[in-house]
Wavefront OBJ file of the C-alpha trace (Angstrom):
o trace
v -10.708 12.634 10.937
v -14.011 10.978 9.464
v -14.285 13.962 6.813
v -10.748 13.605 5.906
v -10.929 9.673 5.234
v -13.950 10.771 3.638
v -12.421 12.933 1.248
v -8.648 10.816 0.673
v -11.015 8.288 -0.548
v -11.606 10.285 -3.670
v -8.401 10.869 -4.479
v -6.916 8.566 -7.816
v -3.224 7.868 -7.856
v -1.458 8.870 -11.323
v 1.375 9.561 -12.605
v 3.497 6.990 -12.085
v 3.323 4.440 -9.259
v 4.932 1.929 -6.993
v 2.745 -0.534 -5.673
v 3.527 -3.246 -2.772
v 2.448 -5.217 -0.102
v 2.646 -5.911 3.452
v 1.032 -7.355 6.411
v 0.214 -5.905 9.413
v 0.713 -7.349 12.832
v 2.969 -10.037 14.639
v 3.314 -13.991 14.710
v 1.992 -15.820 17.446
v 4.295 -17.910 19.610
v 4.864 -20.866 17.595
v 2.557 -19.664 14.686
v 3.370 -19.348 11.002
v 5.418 -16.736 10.018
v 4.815 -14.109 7.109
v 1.600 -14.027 4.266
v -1.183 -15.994 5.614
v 0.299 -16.206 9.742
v -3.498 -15.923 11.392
v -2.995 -12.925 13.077
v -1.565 -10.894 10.240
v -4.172 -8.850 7.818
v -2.633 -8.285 4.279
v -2.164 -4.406 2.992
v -1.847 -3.130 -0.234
v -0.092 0.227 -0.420
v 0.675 2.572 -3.865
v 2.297 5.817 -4.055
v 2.692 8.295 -6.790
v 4.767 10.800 -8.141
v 5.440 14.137 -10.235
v 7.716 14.618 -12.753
v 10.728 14.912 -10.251
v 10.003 11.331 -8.470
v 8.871 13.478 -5.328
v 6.194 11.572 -3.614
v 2.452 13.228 -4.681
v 0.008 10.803 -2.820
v -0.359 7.382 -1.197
v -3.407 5.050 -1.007
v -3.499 1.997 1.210
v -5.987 -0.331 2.024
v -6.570 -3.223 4.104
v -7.250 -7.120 2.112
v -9.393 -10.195 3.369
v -6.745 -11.907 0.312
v -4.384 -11.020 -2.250
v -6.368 -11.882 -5.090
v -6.442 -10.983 -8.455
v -10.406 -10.424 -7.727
v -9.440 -8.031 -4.996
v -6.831 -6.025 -6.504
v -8.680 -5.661 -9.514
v -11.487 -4.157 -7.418
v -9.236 -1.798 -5.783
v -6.886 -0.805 -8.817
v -11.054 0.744 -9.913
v -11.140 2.922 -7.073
v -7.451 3.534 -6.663
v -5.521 3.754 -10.071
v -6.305 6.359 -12.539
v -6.164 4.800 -16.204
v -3.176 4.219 -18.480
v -0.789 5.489 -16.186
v 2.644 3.265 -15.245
v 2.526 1.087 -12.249
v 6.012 -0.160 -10.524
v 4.854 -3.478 -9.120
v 6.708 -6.600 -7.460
v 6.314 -10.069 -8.914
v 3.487 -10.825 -6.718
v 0.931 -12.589 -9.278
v -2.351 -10.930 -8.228
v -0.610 -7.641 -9.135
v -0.990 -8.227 -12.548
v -4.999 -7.008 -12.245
v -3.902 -3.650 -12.720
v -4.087 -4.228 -16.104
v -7.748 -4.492 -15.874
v -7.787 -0.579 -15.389
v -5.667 -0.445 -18.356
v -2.684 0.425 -16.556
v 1.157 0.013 -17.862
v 2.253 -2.819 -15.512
v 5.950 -3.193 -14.984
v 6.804 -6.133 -12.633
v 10.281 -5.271 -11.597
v 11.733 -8.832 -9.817
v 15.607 -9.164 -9.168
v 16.253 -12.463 -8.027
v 18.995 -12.653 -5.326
v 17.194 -9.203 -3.756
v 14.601 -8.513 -1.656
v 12.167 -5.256 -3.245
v 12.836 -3.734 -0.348
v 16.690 -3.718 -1.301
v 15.278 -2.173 -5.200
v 15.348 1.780 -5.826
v 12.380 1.043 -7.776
v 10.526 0.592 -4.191
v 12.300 3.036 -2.463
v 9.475 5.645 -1.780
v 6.839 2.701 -0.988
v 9.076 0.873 1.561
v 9.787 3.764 3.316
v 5.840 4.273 3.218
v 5.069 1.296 4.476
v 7.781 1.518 7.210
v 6.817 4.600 7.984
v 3.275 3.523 8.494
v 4.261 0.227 11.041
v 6.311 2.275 12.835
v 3.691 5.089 13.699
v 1.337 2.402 14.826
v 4.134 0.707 17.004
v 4.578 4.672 18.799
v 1.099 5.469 18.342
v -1.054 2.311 19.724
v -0.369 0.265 23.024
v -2.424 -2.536 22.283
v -3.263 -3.395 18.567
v -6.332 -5.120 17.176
v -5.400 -5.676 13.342
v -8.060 -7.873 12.319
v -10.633 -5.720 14.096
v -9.839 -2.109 13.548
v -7.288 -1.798 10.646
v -8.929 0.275 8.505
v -9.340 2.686 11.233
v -5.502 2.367 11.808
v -4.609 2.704 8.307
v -6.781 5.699 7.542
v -5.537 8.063 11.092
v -2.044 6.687 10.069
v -2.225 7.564 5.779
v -4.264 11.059 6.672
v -1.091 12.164 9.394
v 1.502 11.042 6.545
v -0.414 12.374 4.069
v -0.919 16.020 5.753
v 3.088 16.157 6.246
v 3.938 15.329 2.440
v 2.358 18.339 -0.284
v -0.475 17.094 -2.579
v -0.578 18.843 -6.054
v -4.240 18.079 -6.609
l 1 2 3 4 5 6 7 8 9 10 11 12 13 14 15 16 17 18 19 20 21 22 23 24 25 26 27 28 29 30 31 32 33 34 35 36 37 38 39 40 41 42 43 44 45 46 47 48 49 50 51 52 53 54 55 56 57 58 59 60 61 62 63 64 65 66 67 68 69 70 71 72 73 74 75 76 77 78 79 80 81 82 83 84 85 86 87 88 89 90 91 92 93 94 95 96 97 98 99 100 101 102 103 104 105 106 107 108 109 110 111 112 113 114 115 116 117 118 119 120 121 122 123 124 125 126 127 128 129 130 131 132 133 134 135 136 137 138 139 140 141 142 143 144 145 146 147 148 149 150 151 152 153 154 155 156 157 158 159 160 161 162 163 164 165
């Protein structure tokens, strides 16, 4: 599994792109619900696609913030350049620019991104993803071992999709 994280972190996403987020883990009793709940840790996932809008490859990494810092940092490693990105209206989004990519933030008031087609492929993704850790893991520890989470989870999706690279 350690040679296969190895390797997907090579990979570039191109083509074009959807890009969202998402936090992983629960609310405590009587905690704060949604971004910035204390026992949550923030994801960014991106997929992209072919010609046909059949899914090619997905990236997704664990945050300590959404930041434009941090996303900017990641869009280096992630994002090939000059390619289109499908992005919500969430603000530190916008660093994808910095890799000179084609930013389209697609926000619908009245509708959750979720409800969008332009999301379709990385909702599923990232529903996909919770629910494998939900059948996978009895106990989770988010804010200790998410990256080891997200990379056995990506690598299994990965390996069931085809990769044209």
């Amino acid at each position: 599994m350690q040679a296969m994280s190895e390797r997907e972190k090579s990979y570039v996403l191109w083509g074009k792109v959807q890009l969202d987020d998402a936090c992983l883990g629960g609310e405590h009793n009587g905690g704060k619900p949604g971004r910035g709940s204390v026992n949550k840790v923030p994801i960014v996932a991106a997929v992209s696609f072919d010609e046909a809008c059949h899914p090619i490859h997905v990236k997704v990494a664990k945050f300590e913030t959404f930041s434009l810092r941090a996303v900017a940092d990641w869009a280096q490693d992630a994002l090939a350049r000059g390619f289109d990105v499908n992005l919500d209206g969430l603000d530190c989004f916008l660093a994808v620019a910095e890799v000179r990519c084609i930013h389209q933030p697609v926000v619908d008031n009245g509708h959750y991104p979720k409800d969008l087609p332009d999301f379709r492929w990385i909702n599923t993704m990232i529903s996909n993803l919770k629910t494998s850790f939900s059948g996978t893991f009895h106990a989770l520890n988010f804010e200790k071992y998410a990256d080891s989470y997200l990379e056995t989870s990506v690598i299994g999706s990965i390996a069931a999709s085809t990769s044209k690279r």
